[in-house]
C-alpha positions as CSV (number, residue, x, y, z in Angstrom):
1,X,0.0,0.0,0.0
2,X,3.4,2.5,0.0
3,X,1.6,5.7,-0.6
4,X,-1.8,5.2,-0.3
5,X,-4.0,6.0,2.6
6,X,-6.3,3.3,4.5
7,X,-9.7,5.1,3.1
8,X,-7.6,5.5,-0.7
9,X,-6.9,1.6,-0.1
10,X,-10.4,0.9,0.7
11,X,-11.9,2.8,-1.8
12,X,-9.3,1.3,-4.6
13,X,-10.3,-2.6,-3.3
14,X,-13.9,-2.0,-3.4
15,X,-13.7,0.2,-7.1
16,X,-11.9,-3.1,-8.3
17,X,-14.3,-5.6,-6.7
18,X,-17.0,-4.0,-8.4
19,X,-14.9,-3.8,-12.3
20,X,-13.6,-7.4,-11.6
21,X,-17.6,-8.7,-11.1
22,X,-18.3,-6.7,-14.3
23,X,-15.9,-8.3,-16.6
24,X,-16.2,-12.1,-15.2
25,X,-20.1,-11.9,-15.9
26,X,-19.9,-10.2,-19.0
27,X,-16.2,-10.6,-20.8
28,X,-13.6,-8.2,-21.2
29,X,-14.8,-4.7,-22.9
30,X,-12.7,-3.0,-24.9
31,X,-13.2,0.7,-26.6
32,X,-14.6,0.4,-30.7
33,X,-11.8,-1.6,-32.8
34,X,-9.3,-1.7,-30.1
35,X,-9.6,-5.5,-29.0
36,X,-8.6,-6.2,-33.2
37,X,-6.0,-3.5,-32.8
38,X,-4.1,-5.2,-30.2
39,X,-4.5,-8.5,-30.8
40,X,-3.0,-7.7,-34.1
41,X,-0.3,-6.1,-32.1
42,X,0.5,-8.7,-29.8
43,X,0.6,-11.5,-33.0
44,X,3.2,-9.4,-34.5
45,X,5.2,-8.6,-31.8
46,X,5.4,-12.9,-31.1
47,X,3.5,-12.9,-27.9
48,X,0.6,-14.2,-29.4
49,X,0.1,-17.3,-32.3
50,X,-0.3,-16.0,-35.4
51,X,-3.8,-17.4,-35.9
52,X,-5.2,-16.3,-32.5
53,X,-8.4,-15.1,-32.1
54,X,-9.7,-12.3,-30.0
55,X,-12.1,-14.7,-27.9
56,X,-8.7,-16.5,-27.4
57,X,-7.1,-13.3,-26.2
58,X,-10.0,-12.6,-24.1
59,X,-9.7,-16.0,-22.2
60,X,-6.5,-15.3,-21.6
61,X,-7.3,-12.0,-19.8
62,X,-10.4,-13.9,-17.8
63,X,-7.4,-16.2,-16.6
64,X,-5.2,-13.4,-15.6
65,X,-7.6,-11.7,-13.9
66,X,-8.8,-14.8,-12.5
67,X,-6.1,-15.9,-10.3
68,X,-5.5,-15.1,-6.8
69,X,-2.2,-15.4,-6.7
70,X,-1.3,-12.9,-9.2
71,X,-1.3,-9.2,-8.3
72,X,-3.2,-6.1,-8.3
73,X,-1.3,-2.6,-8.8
74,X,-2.8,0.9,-9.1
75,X,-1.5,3.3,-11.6
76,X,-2.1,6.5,-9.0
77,X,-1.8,9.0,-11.5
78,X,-4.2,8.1,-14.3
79,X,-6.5,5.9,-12.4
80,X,-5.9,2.4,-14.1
81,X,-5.9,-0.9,-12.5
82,X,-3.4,-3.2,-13.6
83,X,-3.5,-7.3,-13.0
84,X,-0.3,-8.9,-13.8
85,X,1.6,-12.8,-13.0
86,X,4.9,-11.7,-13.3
87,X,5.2,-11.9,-16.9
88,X,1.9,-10.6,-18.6
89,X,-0.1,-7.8,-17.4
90,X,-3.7,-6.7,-17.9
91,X,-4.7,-2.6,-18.0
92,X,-7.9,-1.4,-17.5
93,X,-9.3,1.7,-16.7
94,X,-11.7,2.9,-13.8
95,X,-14.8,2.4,-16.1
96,X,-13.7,-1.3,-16.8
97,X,-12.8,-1.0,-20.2
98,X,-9.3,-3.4,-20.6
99,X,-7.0,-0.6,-22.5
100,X,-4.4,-3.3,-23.2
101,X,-3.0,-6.8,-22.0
102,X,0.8,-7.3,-22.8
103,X,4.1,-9.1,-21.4
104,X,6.5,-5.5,-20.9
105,X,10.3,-6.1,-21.7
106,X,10.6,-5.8,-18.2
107,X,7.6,-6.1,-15.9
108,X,9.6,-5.1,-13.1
109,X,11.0,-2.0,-14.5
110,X,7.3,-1.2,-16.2
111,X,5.4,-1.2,-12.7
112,X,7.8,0.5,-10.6
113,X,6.7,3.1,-8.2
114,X,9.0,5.5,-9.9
115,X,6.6,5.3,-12.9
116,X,3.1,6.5,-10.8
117,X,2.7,2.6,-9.8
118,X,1.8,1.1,-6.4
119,X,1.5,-2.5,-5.4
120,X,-2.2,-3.1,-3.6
121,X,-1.5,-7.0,-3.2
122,X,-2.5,-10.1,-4.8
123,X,-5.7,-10.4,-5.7
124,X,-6.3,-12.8,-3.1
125,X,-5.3,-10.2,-0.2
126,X,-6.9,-7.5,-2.3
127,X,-10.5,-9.4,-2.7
128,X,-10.7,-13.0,-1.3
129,X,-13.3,-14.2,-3.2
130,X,-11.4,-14.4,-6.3
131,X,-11.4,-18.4,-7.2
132,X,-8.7,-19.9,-9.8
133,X,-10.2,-21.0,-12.9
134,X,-8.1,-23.5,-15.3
135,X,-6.0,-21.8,-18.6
């Protein structure tokens, strides 16, 4: 919780709670033409097979966000919540809407405090009744 008060905390798990729900009842939303955008993105870049699909990539972003043991860290400055397992990470912004879902060169480096980032937990610390679902 480094810079964030008890009541910010609070307010941060309970904002989440409410976005997680969202998007495991309904699927990941994403703004017009975006979801195409960076799927195409990710398949060119190699972090994705070439003949993935975007309800493939969506799965994949259900499982991320899906996992207790991964973690939850608040970009302070412009109010997005980021879920991440060490390697991939999902963005998505206070309304819900994912903006993105990438592995960074160096996840590390990428969520760093330094950058606006801070570290709320894992997901199961953060909201315990977040149950693993199989890949």
């Amino acid at each position: 919780m480094s810079s964030l008060t008890w009541n910010d905390y609070q307010r941060h798990k309970s904002l989440f709670s409410n976005i997680l729900g969202k998007i495991l009842e309904s699927g990941p939303e994403w703004f017009q033409g975006e979801a195409q955008k960076h799927l195409n993105e990710r398949i060119a870049r190699g972090h994705l097979k070439e003949h993935a699909t975007i309800e493939q990539y969506n799965h994949f972003i259900l499982f991320l966000l899906n996992q207790p043991k991964h973690t939850l860290t608040l970009h302070y400055d412009g109010m997005k919540y980021i879920v991440g397992n060490g390697k991939w990470i999902v963005i998505i912004n206070e309304s819900g809407i994912v903006e993105t879902c990438f592995p960074p060169d160096n996840y590390v480096k990428y969520l760093s405090p330094s950058r606006g980032y801070v570290d709320l937990g894992k997901l199961r610390e953060v909201l315990p009744d977040v149950e693993e679902i199989e890949k």
